[in-house]
C-alpha positions in Angstrom: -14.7 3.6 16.7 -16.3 0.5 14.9 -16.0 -2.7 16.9 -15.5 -5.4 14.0 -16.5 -8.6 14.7 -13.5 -10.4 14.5 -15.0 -14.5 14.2 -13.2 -16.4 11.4 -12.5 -13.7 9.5 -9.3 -12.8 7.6 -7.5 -9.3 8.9 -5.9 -6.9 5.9 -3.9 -4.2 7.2 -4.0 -1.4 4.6 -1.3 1.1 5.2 -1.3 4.4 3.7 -5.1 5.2 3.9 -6.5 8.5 2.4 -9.0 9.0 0.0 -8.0 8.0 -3.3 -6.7 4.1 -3.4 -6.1 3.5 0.6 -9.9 4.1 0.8 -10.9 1.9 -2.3 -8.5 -0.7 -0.5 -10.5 -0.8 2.7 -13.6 -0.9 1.2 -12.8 -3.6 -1.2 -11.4 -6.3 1.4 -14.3 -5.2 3.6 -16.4 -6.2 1.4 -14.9 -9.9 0.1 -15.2 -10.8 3.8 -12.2 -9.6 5.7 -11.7 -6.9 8.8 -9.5 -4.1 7.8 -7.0 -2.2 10.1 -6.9 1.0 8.2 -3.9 3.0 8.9 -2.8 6.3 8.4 -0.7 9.4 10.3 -3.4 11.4 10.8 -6.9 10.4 12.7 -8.9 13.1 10.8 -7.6 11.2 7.2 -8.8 8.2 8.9 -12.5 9.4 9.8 -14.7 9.7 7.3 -13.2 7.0 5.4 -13.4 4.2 8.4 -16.6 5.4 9.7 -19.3 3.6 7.3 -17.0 0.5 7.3 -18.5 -1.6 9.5 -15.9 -4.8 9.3 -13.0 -2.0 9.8 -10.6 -0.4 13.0 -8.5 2.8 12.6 -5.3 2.8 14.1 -2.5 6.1 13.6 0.8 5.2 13.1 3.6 6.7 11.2 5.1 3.6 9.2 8.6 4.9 9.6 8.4 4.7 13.1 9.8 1.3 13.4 8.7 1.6 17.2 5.5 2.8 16.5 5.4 0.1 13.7 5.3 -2.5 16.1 3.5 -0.7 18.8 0.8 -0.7 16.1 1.1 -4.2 15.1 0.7 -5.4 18.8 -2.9 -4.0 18.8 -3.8 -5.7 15.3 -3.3 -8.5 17.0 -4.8 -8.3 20.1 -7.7 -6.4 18.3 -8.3 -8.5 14.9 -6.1 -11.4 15.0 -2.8 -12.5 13.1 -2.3 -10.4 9.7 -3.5 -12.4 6.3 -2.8 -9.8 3.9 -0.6 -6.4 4.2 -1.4 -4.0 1.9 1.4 -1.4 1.5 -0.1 2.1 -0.1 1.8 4.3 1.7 4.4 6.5 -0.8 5.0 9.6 -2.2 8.0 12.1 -1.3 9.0 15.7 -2.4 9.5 15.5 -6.3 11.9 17.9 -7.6 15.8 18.1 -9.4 19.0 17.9 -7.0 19.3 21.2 -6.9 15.2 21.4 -5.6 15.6 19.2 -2.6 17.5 18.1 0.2 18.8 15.9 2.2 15.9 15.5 4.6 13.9 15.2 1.7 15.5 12.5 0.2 15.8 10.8 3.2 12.3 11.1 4.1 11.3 9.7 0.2 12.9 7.0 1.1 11.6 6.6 4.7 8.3 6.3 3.2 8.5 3.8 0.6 11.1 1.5 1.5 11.8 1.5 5.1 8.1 1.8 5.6 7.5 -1.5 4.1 10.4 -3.2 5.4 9.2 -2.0 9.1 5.4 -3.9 7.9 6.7 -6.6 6.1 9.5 -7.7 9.0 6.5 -7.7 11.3 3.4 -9.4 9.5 4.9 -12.1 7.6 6.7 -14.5 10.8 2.3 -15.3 10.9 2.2 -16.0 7.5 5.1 -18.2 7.1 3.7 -20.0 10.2 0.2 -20.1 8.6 1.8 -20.9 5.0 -0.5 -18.3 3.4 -0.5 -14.8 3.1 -0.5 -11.7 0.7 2.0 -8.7 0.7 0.8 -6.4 -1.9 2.8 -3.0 -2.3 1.3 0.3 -4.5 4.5 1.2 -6.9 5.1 3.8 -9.4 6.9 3.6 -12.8 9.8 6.0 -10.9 10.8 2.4 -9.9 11.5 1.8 -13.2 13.9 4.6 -14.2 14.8 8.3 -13.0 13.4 11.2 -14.5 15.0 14.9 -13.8 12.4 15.6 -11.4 12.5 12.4 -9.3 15.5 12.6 -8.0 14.2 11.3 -4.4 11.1 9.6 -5.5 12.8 7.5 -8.1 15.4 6.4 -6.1 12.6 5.9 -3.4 10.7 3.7 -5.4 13.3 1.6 -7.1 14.4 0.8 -3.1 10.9 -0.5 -2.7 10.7 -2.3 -6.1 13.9 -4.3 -5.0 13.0 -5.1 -1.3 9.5 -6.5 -2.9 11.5 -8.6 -5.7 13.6 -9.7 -2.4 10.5 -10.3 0.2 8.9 -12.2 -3.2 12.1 -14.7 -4.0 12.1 -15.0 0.2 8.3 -16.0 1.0 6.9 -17.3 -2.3 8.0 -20.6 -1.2 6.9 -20.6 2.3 3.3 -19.9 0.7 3.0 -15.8 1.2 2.2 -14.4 -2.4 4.1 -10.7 -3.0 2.7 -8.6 -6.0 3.9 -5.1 -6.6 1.4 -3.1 -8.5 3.0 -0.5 -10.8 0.8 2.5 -11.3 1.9 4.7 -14.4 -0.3 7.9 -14.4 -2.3 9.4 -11.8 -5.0 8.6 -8.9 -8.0 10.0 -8.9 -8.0 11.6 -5.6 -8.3 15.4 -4.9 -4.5 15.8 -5.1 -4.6 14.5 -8.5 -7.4 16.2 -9.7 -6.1 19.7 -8.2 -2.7 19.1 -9.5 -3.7 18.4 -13.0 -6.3 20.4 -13.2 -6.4 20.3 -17.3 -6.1 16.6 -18.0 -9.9 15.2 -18.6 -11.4 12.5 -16.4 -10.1 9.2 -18.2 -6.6 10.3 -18.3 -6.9 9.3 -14.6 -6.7 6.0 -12.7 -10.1 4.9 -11.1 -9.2 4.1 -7.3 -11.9 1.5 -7.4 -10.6 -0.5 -10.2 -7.1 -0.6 -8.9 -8.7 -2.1 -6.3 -10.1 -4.6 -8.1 -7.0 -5.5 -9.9 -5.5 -6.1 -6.0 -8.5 -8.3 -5.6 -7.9 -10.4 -8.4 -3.9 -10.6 -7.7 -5.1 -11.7 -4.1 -7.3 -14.5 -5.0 -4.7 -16.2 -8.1 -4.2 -19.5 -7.2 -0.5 -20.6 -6.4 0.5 -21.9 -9.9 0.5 -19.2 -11.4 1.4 -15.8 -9.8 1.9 -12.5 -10.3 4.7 -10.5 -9.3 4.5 -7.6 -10.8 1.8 -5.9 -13.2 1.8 -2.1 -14.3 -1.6 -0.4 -14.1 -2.1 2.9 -16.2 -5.3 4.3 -18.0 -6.6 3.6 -21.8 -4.8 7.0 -22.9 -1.6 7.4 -21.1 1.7 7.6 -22.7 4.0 5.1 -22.0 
């Protein structure tokens, strides 16, 4: 486990951490200065991605464990300090028609993407209100936008997360705590991606990294003029 030295040094908590934009995440606030608690569900997705992070702590929570949520939280702060930026990359859910899923299914979708980042938000942000300062940034999809046959979970997932960001945005912009919600419209490059669309050609997919810097530049816009929300999608996709 890397021991992070701690000393004046912002925390981000990136939630949602695998190897696509969770990792790009980590190593992008690593390197602008600040100590990282990467987490994830599984230890063996947080491994290889933590382990050559030296300004970064793995912790394994499952972010709809409001119990485990806070657990989690406790040991940020004891470990790293109070929380100066939440990123919220956790998502995803069974795709599928109402006739391909079910109830659990839907109710896990939702779990995910929307209770998930309530659980975070409701915990990090009383330090950031306090501190007048802070950054909540949350990883969308276009499904938060409108319903498509075949997101009949995710969609409605998604658009629960979209509104609870609009509302955590209207709540703590004026106590200082800036909330973006990134819109990504096309695919990751991750080996999900890549597997899944096995066909489409390298620039028809997101580049983790320059998500990442997008985040960056959301995170350091000064207060008079910022962003909400922003959609992300490569040079060819069709929107």
């Amino acid at each position: 486990m890397n021991t992070p030295d701690t000393a004046d040094k912002p925390v981000a908590v990136v939630v949602g951490v695998g190897p696509g934009l969770g990792a790009a995440l980590v190593r992008r606030y690593a390197a602008e200065g600040y100590i990282v608690a990467a987490i994830a569900r599984r230890a063996d997705a947080l491994a290889d991605i933590t382990s050559d992070v030296a300004d970064c702590r793995a912790y394994v929570c499952d972010t709809t464990d409001t119990a485990l949520v806070n657990e989690t939280h406790a040991a940020i702060l004891t470990d790293l300090g109070p929380v100066d930026a939440l990123l919220y990359n956790a998502g995803g859910g069974k795709r599928g028609t109402i006739a391909d899923i079910d109830a659990e299914a839907f109710s896990h979708s939702w779990q995910v993407n929307a209770l998930g980042l309530f659980n975070w938000a409701r915990v990090v942000t009383p330090a950031m209100i306090e501190a007048g300062r802070g950054i909540v940034g949350v990883t969308g999809a276009t499904a938060s936008l409108r319903g498509k046959a075949f997101t009949t979970g995710f969609a409605s997932a998604k658009a629960a997360q979209r509104s609870l960001a609009q509302s955590l945005g209207r709540d703590l912009g004026p106590k200082g705590v800036h909330v973006f919600y990134a819109i990504i419209d096309g695919g990751i490059n991750n080996p999900n991606t890549r597997t899944r669309d096995a066909d489409k050609p390298a620039e028809g997919f997101l580049s983790s990294d320059d998500i990442a810097d997008t985040y960056w530049a959301l995170t350091c816009q000064k207060r008079s003029a910022w962003t909400f929300e922003i959609d992300l999608r490569p040079h060819v996709e069709t929107w």
